[in-house]
N, CA, C and O atoms as a CHARMM CRD file, in Angstrom:
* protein
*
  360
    1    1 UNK  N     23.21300  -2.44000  14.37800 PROA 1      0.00000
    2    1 UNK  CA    21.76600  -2.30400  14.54100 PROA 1      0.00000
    3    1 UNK  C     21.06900  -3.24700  13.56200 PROA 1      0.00000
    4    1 UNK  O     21.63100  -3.57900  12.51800 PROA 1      0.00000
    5    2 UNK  N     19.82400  -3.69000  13.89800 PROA 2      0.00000
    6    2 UNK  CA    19.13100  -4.97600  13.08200 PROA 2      0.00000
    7    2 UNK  C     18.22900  -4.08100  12.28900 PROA 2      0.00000
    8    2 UNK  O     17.54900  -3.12900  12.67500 PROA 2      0.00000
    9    3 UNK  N     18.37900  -4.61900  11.04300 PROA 3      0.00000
   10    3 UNK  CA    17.30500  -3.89000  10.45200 PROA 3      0.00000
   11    3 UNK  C     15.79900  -3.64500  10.57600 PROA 3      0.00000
   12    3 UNK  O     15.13600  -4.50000  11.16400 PROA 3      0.00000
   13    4 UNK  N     15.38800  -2.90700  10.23800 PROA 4      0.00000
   14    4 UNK  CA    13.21900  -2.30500  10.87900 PROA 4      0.00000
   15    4 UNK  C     12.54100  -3.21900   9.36000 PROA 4      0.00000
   16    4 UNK  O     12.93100  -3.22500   8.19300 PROA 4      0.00000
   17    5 UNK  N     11.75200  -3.70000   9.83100 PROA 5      0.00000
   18    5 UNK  CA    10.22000  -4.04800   8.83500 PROA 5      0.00000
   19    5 UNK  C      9.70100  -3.79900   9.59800 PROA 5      0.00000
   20    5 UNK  O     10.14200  -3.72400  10.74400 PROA 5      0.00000
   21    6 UNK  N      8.43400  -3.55000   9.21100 PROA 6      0.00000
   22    6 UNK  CA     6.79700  -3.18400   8.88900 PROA 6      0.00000
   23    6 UNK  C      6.27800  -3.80100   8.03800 PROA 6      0.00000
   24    6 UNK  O      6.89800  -3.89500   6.97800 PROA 6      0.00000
   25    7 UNK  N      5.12200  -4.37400   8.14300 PROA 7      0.00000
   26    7 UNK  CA     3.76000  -4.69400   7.52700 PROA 7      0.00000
   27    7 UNK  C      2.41700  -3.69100   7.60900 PROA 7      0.00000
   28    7 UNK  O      1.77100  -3.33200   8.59400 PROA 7      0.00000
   29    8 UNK  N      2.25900  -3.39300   6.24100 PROA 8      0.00000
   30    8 UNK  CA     1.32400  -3.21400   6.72300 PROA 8      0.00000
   31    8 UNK  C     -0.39000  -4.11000   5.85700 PROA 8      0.00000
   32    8 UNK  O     -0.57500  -4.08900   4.64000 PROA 8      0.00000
   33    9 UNK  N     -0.99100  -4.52000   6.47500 PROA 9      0.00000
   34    9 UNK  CA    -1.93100  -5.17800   5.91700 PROA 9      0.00000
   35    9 UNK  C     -3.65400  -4.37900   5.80000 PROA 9      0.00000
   36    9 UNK  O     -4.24600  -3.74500   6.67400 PROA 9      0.00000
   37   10 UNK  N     -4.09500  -4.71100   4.40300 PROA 10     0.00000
   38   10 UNK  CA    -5.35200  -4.11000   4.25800 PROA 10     0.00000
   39   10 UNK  C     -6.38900  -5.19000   3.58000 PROA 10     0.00000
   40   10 UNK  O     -6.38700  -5.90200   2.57600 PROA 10     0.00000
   41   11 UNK  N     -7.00600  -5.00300   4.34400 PROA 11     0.00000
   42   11 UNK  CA    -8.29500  -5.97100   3.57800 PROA 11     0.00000
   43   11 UNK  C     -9.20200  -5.26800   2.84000 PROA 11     0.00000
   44   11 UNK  O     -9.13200  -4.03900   2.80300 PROA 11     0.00000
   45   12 UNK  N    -10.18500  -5.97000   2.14800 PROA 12     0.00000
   46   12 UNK  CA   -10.97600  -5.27300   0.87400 PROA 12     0.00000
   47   12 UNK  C    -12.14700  -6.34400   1.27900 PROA 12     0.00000
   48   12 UNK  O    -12.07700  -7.37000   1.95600 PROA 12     0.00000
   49   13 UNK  N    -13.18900  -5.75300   0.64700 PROA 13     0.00000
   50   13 UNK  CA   -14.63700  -6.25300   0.69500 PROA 13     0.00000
   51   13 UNK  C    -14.55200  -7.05800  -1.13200 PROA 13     0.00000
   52   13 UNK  O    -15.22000  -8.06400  -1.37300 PROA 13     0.00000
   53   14 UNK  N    -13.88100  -6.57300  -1.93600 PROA 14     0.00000
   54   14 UNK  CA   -14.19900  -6.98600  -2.80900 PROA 14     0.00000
   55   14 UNK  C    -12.84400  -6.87600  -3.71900 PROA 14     0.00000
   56   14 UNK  O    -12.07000  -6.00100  -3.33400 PROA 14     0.00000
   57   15 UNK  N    -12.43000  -7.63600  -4.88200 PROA 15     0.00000
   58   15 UNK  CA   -11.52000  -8.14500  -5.76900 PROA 15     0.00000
   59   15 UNK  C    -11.64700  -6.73900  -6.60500 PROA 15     0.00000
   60   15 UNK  O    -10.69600  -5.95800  -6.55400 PROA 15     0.00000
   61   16 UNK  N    -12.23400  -6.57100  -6.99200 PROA 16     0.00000
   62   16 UNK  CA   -12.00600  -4.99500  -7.29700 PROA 16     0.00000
   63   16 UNK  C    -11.60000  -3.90600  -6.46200 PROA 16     0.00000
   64   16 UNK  O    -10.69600  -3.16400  -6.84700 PROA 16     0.00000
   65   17 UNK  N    -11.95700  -3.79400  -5.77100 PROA 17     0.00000
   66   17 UNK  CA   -11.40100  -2.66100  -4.68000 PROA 17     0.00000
   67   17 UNK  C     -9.63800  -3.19300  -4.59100 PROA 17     0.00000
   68   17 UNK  O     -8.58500  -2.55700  -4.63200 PROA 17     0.00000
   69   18 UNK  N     -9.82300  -4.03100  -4.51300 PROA 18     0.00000
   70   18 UNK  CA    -7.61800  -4.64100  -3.85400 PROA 18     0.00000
   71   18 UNK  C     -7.04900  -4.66900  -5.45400 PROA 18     0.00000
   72   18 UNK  O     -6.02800  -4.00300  -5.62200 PROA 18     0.00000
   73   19 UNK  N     -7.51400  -5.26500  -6.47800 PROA 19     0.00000
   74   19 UNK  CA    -7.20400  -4.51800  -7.66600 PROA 19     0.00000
   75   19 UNK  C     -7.08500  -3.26100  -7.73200 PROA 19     0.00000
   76   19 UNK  O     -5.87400  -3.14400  -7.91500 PROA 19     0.00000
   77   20 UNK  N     -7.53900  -2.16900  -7.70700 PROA 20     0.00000
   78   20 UNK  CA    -7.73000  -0.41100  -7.99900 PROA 20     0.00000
   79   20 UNK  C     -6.65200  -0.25400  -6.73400 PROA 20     0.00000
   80   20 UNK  O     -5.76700   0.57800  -6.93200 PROA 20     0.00000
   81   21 UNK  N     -6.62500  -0.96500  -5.44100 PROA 21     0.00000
   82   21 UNK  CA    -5.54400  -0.25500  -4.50200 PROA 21     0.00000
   83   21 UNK  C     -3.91000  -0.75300  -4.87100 PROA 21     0.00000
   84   21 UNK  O     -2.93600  -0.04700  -4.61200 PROA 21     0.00000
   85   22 UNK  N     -3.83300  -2.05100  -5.49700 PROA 22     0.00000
   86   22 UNK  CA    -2.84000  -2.86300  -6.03300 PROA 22     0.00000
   87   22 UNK  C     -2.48300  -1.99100  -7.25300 PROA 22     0.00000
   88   22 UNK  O     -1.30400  -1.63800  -7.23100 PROA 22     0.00000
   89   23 UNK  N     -3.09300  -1.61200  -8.16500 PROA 23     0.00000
   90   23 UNK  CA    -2.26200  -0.76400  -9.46700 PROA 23     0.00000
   91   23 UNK  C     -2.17000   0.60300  -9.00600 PROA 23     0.00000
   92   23 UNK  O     -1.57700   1.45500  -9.66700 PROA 23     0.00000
   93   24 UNK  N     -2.70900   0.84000  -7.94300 PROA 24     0.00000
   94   24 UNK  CA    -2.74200   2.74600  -7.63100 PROA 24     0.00000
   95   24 UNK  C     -1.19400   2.36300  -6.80100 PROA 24     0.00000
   96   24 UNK  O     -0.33300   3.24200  -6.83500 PROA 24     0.00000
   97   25 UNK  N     -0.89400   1.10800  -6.10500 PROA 25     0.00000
   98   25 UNK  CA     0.80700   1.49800  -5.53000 PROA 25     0.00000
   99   25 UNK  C      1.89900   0.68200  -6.02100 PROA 25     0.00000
  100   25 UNK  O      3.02300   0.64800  -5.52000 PROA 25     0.00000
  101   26 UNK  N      1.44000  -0.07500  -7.19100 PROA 26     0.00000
  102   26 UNK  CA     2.77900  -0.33200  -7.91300 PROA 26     0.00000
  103   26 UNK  C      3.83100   0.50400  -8.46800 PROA 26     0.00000
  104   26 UNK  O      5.03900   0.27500  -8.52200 PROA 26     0.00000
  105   27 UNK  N      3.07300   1.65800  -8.92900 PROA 27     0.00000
  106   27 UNK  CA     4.16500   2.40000  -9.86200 PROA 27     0.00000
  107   27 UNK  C      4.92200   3.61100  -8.02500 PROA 27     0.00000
  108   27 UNK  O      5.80200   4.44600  -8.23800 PROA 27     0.00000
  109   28 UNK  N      4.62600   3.50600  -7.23000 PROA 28     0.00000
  110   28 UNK  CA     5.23300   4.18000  -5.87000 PROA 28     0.00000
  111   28 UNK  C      6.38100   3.24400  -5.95900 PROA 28     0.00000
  112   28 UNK  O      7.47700   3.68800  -6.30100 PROA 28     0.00000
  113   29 UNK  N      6.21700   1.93200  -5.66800 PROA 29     0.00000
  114   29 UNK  CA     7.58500   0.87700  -5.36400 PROA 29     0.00000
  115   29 UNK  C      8.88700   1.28200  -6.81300 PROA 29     0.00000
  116   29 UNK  O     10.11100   1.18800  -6.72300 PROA 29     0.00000
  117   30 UNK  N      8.16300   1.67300  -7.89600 PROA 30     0.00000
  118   30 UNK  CA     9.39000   2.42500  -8.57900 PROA 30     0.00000
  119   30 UNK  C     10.32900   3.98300  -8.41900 PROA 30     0.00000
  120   30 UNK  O     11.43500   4.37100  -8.79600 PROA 30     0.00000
  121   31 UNK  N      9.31200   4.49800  -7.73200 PROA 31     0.00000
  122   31 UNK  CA     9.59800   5.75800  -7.65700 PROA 31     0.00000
  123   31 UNK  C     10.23100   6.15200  -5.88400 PROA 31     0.00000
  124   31 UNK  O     10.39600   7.30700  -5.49100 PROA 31     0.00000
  125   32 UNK  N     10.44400   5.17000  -5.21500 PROA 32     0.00000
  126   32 UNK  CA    10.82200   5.18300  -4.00700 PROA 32     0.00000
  127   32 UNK  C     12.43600   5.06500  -4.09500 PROA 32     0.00000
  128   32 UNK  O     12.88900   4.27100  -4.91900 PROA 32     0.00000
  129   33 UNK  N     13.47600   5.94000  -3.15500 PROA 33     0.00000
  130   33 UNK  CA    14.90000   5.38400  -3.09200 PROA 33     0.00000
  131   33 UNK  C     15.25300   3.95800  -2.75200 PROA 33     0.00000
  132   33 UNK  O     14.87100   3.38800  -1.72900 PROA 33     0.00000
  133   34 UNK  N     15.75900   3.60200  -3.37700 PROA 34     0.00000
  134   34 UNK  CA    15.70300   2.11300  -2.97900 PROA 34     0.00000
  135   34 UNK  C     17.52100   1.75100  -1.89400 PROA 34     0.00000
  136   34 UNK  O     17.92800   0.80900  -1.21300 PROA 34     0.00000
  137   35 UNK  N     17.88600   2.62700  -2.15900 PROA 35     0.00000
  138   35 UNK  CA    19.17300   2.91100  -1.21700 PROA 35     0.00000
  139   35 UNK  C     18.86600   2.41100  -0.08600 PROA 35     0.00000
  140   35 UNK  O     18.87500   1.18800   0.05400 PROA 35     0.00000
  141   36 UNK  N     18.54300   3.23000   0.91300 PROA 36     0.00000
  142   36 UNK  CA    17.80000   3.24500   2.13100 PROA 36     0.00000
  143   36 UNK  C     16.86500   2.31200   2.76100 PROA 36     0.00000
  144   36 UNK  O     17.01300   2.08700   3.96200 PROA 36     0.00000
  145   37 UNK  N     15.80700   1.66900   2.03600 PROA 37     0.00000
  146   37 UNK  CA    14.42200   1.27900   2.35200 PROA 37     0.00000
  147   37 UNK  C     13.87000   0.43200   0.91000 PROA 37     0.00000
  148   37 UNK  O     13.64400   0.86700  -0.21900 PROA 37     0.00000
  149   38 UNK  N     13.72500  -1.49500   1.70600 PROA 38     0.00000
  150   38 UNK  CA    13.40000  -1.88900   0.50600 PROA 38     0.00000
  151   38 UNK  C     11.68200  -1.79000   0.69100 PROA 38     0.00000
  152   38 UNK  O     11.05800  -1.53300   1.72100 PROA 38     0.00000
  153   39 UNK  N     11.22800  -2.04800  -0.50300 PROA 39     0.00000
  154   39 UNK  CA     9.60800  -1.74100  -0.33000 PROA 39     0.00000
  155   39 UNK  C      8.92600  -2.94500  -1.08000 PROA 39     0.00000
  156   39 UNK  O      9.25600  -3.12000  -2.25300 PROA 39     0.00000
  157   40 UNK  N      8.08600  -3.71400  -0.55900 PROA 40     0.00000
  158   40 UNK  CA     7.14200  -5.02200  -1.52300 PROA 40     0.00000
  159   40 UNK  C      5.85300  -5.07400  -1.05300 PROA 40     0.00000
  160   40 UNK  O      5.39400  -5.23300   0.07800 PROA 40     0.00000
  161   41 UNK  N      5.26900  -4.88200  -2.31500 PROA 41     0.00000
  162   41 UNK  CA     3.43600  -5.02500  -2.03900 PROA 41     0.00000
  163   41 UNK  C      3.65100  -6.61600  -2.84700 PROA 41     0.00000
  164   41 UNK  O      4.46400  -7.03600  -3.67000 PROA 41     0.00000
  165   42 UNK  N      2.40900  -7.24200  -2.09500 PROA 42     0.00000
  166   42 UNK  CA     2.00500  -7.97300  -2.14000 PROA 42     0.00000
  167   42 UNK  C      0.50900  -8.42700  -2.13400 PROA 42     0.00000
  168   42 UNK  O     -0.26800  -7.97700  -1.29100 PROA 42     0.00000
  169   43 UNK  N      0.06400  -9.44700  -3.21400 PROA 43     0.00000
  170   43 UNK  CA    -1.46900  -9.08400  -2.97100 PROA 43     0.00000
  171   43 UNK  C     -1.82100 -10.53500  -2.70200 PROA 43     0.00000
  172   43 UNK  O     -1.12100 -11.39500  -3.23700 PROA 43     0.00000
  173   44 UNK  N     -3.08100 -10.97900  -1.74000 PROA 44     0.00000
  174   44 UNK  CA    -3.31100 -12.42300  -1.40900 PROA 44     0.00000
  175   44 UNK  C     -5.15800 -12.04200  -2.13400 PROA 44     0.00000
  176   44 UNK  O     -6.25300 -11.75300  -1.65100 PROA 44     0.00000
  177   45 UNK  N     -4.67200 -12.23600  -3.29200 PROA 45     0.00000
  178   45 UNK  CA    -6.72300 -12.09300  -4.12900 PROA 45     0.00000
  179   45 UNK  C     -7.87400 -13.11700  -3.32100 PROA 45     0.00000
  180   45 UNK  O     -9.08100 -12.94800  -3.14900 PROA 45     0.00000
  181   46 UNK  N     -6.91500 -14.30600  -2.88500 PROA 46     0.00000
  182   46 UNK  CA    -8.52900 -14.90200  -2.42500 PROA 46     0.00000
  183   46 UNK  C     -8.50500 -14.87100  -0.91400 PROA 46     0.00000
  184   46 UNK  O     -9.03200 -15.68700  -0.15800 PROA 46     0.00000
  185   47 UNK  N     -7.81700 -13.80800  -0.60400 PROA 47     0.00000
  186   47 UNK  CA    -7.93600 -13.50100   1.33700 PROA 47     0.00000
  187   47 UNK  C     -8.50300 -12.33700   0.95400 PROA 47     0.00000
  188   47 UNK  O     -9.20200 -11.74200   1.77300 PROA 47     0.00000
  189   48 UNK  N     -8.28500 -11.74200  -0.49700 PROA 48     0.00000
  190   48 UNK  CA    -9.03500 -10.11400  -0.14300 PROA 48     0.00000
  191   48 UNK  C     -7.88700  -9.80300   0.70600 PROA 48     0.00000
  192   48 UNK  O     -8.08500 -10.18300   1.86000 PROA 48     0.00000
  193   49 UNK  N     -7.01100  -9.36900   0.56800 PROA 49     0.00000
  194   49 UNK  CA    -5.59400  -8.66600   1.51200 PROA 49     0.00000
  195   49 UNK  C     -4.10600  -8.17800   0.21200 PROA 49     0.00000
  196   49 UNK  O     -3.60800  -8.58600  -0.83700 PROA 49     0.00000
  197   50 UNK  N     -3.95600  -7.06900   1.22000 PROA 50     0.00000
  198   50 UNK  CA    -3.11600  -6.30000   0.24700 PROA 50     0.00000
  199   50 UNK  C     -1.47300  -6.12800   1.73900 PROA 50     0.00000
  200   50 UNK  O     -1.57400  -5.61000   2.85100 PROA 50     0.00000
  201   51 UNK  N     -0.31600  -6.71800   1.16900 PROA 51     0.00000
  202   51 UNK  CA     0.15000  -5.91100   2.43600 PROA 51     0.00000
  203   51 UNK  C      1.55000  -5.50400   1.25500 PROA 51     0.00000
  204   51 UNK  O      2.11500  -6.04800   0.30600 PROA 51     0.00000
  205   52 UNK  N      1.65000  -4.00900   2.14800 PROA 52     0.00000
  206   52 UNK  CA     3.31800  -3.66600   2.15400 PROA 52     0.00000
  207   52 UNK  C      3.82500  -3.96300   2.89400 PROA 52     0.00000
  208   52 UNK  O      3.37000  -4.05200   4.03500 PROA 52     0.00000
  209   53 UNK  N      5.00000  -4.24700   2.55400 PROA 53     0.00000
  210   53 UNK  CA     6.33100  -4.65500   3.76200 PROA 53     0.00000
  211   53 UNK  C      7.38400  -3.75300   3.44400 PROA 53     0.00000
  212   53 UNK  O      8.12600  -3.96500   2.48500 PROA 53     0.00000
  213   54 UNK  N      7.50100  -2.75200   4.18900 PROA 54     0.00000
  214   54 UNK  CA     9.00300  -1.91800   4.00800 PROA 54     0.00000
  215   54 UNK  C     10.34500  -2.33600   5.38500 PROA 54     0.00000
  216   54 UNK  O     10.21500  -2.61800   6.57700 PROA 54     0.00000
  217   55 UNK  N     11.43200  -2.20800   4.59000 PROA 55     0.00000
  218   55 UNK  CA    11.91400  -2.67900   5.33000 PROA 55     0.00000
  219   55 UNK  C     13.70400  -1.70700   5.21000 PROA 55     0.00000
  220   55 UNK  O     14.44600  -1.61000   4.23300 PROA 55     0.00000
  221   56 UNK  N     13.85500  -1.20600   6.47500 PROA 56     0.00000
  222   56 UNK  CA    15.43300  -0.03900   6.17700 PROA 56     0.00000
  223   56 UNK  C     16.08200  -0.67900   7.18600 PROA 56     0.00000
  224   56 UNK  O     15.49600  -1.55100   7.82800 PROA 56     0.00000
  225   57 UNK  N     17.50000  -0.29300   7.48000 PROA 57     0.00000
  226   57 UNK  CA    18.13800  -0.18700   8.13400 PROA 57     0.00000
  227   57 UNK  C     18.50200   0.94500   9.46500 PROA 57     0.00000
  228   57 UNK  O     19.06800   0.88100  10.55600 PROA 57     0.00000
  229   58 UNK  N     17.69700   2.14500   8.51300 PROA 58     0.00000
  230   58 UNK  CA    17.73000   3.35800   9.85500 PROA 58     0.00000
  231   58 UNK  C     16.05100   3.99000   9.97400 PROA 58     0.00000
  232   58 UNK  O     15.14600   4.09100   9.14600 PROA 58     0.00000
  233   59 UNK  N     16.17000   4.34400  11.45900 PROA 59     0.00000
  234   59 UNK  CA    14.65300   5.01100  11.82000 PROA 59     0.00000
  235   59 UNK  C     14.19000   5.90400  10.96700 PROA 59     0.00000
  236   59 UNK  O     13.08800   5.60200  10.51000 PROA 59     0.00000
  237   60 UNK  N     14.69000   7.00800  10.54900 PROA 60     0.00000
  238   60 UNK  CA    14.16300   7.93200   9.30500 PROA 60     0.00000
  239   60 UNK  C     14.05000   7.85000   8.31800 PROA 60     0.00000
  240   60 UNK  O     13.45000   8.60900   7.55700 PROA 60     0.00000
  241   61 UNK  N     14.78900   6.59000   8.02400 PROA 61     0.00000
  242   61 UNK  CA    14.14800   6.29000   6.43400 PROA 61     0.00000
  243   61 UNK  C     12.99700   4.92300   6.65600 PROA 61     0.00000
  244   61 UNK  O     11.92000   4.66000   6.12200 PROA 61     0.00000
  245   62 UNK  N     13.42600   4.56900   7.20400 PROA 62     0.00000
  246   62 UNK  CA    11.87700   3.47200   7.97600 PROA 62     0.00000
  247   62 UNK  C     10.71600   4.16900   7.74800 PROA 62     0.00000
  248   62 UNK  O      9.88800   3.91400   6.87300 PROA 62     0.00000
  249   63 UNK  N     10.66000   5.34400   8.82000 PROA 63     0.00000
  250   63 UNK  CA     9.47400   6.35800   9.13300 PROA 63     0.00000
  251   63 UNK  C      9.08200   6.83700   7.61100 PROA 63     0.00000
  252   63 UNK  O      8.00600   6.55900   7.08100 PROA 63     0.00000
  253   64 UNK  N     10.20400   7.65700   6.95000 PROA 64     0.00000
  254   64 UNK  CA     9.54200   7.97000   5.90000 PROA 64     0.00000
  255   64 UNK  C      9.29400   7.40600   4.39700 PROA 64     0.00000
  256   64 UNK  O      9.05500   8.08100   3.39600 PROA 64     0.00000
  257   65 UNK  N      9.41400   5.98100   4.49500 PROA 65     0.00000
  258   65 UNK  CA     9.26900   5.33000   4.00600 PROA 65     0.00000
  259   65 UNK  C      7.67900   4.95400   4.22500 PROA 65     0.00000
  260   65 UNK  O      6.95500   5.12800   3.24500 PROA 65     0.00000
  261   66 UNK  N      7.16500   4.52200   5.26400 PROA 66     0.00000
  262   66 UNK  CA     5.84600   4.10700   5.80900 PROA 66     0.00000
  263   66 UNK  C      5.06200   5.68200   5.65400 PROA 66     0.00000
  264   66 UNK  O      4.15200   5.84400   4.84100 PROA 66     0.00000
  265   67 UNK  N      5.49200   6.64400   6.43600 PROA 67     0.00000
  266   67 UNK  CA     4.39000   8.10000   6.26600 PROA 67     0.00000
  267   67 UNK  C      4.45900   7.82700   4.34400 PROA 67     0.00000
  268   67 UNK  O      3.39900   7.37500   3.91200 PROA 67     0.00000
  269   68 UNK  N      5.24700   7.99500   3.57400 PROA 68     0.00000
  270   68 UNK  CA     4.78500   7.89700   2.22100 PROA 68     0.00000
  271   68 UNK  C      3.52400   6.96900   2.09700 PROA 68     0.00000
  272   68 UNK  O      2.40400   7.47800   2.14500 PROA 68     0.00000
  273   69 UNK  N      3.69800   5.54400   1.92900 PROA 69     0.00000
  274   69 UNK  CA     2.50700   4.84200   1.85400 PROA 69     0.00000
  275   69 UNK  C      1.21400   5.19500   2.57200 PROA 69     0.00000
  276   69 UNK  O      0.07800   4.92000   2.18500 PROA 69     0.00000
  277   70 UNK  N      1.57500   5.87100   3.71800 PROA 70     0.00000
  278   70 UNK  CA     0.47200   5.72100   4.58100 PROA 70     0.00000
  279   70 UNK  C     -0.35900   7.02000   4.37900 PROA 70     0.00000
  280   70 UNK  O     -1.42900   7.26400   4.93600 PROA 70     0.00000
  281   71 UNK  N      0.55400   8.12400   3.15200 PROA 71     0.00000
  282   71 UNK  CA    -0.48600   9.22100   2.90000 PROA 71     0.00000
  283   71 UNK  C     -0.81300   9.02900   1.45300 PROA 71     0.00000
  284   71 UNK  O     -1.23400   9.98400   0.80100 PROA 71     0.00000
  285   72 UNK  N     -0.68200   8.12500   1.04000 PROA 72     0.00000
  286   72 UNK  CA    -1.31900   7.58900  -0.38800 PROA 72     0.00000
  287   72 UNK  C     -2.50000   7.01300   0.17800 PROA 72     0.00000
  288   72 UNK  O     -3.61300   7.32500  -0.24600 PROA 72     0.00000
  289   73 UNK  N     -2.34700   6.26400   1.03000 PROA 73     0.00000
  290   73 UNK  CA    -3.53700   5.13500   1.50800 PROA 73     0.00000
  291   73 UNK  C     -4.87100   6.01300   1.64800 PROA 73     0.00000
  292   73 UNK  O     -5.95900   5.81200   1.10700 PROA 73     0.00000
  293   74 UNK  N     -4.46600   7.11200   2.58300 PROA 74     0.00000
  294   74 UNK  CA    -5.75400   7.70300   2.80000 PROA 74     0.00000
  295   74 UNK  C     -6.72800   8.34600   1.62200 PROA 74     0.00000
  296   74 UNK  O     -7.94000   8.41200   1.82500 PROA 74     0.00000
  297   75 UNK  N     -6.26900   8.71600   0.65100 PROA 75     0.00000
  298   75 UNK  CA    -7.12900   9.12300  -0.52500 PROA 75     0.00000
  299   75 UNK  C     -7.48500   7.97400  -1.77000 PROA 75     0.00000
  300   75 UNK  O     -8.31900   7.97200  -2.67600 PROA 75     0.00000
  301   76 UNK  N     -6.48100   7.06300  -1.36600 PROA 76     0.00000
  302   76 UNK  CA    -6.99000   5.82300  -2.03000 PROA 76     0.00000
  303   76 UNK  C     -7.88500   5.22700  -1.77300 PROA 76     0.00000
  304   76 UNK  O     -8.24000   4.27600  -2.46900 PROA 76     0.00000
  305   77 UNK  N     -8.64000   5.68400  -0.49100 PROA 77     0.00000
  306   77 UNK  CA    -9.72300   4.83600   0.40700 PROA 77     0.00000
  307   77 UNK  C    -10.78500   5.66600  -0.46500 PROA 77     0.00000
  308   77 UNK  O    -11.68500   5.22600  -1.18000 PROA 77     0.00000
  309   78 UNK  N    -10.40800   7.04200  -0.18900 PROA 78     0.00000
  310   78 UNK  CA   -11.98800   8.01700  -0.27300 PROA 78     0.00000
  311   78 UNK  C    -12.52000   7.41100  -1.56500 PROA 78     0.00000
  312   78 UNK  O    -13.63100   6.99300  -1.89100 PROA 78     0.00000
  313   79 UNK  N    -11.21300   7.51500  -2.26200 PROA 79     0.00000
  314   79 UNK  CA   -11.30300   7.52400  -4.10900 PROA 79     0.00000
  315   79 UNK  C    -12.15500   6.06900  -4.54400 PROA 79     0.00000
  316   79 UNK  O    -12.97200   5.84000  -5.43500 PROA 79     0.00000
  317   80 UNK  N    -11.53200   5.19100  -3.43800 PROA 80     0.00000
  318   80 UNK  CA   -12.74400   3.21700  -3.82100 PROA 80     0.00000
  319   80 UNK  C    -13.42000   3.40300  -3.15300 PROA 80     0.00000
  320   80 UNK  O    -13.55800   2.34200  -2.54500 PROA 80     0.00000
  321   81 UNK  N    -14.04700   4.10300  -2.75900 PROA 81     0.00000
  322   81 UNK  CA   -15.78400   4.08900  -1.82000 PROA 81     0.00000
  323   81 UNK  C    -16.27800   5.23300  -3.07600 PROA 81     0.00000
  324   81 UNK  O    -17.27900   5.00300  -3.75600 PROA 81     0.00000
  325   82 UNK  N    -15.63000   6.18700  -3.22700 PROA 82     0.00000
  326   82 UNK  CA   -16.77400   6.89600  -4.90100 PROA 82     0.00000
  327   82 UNK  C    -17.05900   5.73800  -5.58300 PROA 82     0.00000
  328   82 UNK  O    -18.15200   5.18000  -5.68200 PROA 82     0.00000
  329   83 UNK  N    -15.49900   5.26700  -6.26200 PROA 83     0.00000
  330   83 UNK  CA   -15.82900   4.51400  -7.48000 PROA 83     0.00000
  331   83 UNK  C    -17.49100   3.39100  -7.26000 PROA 83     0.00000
  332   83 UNK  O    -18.48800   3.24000  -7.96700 PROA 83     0.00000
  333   84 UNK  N    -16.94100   2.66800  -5.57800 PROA 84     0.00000
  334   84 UNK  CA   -17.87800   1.65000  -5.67700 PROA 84     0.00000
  335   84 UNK  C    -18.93800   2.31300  -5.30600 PROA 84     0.00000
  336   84 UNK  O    -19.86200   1.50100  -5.33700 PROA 84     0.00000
  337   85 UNK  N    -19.28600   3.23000  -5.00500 PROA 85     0.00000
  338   85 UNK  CA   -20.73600   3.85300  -5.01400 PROA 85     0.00000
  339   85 UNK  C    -21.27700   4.46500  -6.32500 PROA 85     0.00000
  340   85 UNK  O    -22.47400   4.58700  -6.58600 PROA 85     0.00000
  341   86 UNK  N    -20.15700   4.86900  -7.18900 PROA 86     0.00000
  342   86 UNK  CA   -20.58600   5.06300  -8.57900 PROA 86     0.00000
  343   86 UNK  C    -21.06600   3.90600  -9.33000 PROA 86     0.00000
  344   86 UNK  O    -22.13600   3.84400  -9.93600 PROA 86     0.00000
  345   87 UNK  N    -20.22400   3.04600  -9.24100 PROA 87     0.00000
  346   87 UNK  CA   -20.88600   1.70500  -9.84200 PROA 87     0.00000
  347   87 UNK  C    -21.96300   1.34600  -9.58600 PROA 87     0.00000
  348   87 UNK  O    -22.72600   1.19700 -10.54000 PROA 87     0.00000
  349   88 UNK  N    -22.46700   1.06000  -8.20700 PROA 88     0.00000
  350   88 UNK  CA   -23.50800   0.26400  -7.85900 PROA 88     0.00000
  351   88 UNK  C    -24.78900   1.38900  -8.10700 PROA 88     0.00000
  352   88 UNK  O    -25.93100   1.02700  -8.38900 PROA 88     0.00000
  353   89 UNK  N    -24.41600   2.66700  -7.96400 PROA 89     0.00000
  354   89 UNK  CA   -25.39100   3.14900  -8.03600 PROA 89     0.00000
  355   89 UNK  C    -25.95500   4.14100  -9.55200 PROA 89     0.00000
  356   89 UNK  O    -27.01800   4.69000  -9.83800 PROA 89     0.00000
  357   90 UNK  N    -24.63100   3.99700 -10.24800 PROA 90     0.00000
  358   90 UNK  CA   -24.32600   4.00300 -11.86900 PROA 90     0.00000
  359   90 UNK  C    -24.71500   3.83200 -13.12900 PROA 90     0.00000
  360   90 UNK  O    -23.91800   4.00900 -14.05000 PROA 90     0.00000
């Protein structure tokens, strides 16, 4: 069987926001099995773009490899729309 990647890519309005989402999932890529499922964030600062690339050999560790990131993501969103509404309006 060929091994699974995924991308996943996020854009940002602003160099701060992909900063705050860039240090909120570095320390995950340590704390992930690395047996199973390799994992690399990557950040492109002057596209404003953030992507993970996970990448396994089997469907269930694929899957739960990606559901991990992908339930960090969602409160990482709520959490940079406070901050940047705290700021601007701060």
């Amino acid at each position: 069987m060929s091994r699974l990647k995924g991308e996943i890519e996020i854009k940002f309005d602003d160099k701060l926001e992909l900063e705050l989402f860039l240090d909120s999932l570095k320390p995950e890529i340590n704390t992930c099995p690395s047996y199973r499922s390799r994992i690399d964030i990557k950040a492109n600062k002057s596209a404003l773009s953030l992507y993970i690339i996970i990448e396994s050999d089997d469907i269930p560790s694929f899957r739960a490899s990606m559901n991990s990131f992908l339930r960090i993501l969602g409160p990482l969103y709520i959490l940079s729309k406070e901050k940047m509404n705290f700021s601007t309006n701060g």
